[in-house]
C-alpha positions in Angstrom: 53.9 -32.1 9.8 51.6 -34.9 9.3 49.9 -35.1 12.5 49.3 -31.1 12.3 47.3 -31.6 9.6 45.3 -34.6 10.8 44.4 -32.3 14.0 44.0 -28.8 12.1 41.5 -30.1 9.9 39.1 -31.4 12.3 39.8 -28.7 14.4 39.1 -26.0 11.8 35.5 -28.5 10.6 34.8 -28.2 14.4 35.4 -23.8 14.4 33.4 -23.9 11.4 30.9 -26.1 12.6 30.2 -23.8 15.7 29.9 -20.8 14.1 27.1 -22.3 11.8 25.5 -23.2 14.6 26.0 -19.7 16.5 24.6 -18.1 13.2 21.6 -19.9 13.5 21.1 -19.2 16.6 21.2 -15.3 16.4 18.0 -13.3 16.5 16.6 -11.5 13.5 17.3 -7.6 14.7 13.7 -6.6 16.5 13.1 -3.5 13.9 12.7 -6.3 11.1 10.4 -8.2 13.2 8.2 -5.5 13.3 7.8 -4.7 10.2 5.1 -5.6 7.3 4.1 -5.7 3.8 1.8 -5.6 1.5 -0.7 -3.9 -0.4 -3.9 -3.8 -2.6 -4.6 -4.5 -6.4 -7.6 -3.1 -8.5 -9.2 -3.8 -11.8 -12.5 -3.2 -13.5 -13.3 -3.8 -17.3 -15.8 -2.6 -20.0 -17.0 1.2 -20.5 -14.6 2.3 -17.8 -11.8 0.1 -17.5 -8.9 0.8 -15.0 -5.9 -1.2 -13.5 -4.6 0.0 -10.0 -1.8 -1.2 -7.3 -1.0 0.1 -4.2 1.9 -1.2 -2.5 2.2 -0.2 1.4 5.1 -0.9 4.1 4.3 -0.7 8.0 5.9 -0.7 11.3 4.6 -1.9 14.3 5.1 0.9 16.8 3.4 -1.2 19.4 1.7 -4.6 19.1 -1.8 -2.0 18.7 -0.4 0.1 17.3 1.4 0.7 13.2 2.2 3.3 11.0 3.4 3.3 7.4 3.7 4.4 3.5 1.1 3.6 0.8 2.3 4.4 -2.9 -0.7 4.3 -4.8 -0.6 4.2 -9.5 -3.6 3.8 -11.3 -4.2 3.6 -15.3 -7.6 4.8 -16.5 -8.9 4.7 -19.9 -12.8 5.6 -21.1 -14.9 7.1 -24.0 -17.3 10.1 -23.2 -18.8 13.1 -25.5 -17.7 16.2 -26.0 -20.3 18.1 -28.0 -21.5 15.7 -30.9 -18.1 13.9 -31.2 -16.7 10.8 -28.9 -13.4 11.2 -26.9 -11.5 8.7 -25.7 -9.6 9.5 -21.8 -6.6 7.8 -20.8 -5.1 8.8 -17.6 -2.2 7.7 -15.0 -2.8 8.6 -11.8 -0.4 8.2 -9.0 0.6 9.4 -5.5 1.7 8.6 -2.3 -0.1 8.4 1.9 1.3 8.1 5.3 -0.7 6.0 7.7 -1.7 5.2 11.5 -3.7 2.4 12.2 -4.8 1.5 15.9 -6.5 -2.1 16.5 -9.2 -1.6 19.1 -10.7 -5.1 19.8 -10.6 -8.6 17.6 -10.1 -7.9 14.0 -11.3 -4.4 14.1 -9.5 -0.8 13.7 -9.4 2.3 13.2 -7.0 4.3 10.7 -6.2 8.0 9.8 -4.7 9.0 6.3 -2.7 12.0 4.8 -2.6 11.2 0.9 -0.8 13.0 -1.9 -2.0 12.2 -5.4 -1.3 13.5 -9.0 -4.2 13.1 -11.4 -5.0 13.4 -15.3 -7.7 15.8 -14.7 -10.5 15.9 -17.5 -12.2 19.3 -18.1 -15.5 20.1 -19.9 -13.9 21.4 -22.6 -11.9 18.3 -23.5 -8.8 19.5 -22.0 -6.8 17.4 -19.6 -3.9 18.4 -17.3 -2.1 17.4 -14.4 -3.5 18.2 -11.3 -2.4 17.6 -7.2 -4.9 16.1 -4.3 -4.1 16.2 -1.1 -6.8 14.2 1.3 -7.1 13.6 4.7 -8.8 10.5 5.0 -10.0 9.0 8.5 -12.1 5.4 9.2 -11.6 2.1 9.9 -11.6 -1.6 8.8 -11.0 -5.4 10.0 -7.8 -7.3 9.5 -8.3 -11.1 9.8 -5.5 -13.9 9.8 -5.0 -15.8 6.2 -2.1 -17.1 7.4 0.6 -17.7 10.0 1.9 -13.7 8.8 -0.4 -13.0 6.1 -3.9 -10.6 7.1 -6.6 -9.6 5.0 -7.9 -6.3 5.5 -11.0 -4.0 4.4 -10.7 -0.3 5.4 -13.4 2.2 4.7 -12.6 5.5 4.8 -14.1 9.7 4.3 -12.3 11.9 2.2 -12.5 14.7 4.6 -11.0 16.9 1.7 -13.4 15.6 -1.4 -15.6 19.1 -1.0 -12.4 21.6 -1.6 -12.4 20.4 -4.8 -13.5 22.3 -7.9 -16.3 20.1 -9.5 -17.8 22.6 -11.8 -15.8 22.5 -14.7 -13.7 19.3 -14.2 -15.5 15.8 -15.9 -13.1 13.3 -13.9 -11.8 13.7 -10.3 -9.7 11.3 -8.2 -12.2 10.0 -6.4 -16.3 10.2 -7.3 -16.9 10.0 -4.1 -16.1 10.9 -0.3 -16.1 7.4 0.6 -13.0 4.9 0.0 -12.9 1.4 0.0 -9.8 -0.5 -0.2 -9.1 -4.3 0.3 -5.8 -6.1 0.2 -3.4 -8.3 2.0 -0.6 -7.5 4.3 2.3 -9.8 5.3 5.0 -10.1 7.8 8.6 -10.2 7.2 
C-alpha cells in the first residue's frame, strides 16, 4: 500500500503539472482577440458646466475594418433668463450609436454613425421635456498607438440630421452645432 502511494502522488503532481502547462498553452478564442474597449470623457466648468462619458465596445471585422456600440450620458446644468427672472437648467442627456469605422492609410480613418439620444429639451417658455434625436453622423479621425493595445483617437464628424430639428422655439438642443468632435482612448482586450 505503501509503495502505491509513493508512485500515485508523483504521478498525480506530474497529471497536474501537464495540464497547467497545456492551459497555458491554449489560445485565447479569436472573437476575444478581436475585440476592443474604450471610450471618451468630457467636462467643462463655469457658466455652462457639464460632465459627459461615453463608453464604446468594437469588433474588428477585418484588421481595416471595425464596428461597434457607443452609450453616450451627459449631465448639464446652466443659468439663463426667462423674461426679467434667472432660471437655472439641469439636464441628463443620454443615448446610444452603432458604428463603422474603416482605416484608410497610417493613422487615418473614416467612420459613419447612426445615434439615438434622449434629451432635456429647454423651450422658450421655460418648459423642459424629454425629447428623442436620432443622427446620422459621417467623418473621420486618426487613431495613433499610446501603447502596446491602447490608441488615442480624434474623430470629427457632420450631423447630417442637425437641420430636421425644430430650433424655433427650443433654447437648448443636443448638439449646437452640425459638427462633432470627440476624443478618447480605446484599448484591446
Amino acid at each position: 500500500m505503501k509503495n502505491r502511494i509513493v508512485y500515485f502522488i508523483p504521478t498525480l503532481l506530474l497529471c497536474f503539472h501537464l495540464s497547467i502547462a497545456q492551459e497555458e498553452q491554449k489560445q485565447r478564442p479569436a472573437f476575444l482577440d478581436k475585440m476592443y474597449i474604450g471610450g471618451g470623457f468630457g467636462a467643462g466648468f463655469g457658466d455652462y458646466t457639464f460632465v459627459s462619458v461615453s463608453p464604446i465596445i468594437g469588433y474588428h471585422v477585418t484588421p481595416r475594418l471595425s464596428t461597434g456600440v457607443r452609450l453616450m450620458y451627459q449631465y448639464t446644468t446652466f443659468d439663463y433668463n426667462l423674461g426679467n427672472r434667472r432660471q437655472k437648467y439641469k439636464g441628463n442627456d443620454y443615448g446610444a450609436g452603432l458604428f463603422a469605422r474603416q482605416m484608410l492609410f497610417g493613422p487615418v480613418f473614416l467612420q459613419a454613425e447612426y445615434e439615438y439620444l434622449n434629451f432635456d429639451g429647454l423651450y422658450s417658455d421655460g418648459t423642459q421635456r424629454r425629447e428623442d434625436f436620432n443622427s446620422f453622423l459621417a467623418g473621420g479621425g486618426i487613431s495613433q498607438p499610446i501603447g502596446r493595445n491602447a490608441f488615442f483617437f480624434l474623430t470629427a464628424l457632420y450631423n447630417f440630421s442637425y437641420d430636421r430639428f425644430d430650433k424655433s422655439n427650443s433654447v437648448r438642443l443636443p448638439y449646437d452645432s452640425p459638427i462633432v468632435l470627440r476624443v478618447g482612448i480605446t484599448a484591446g482586450f
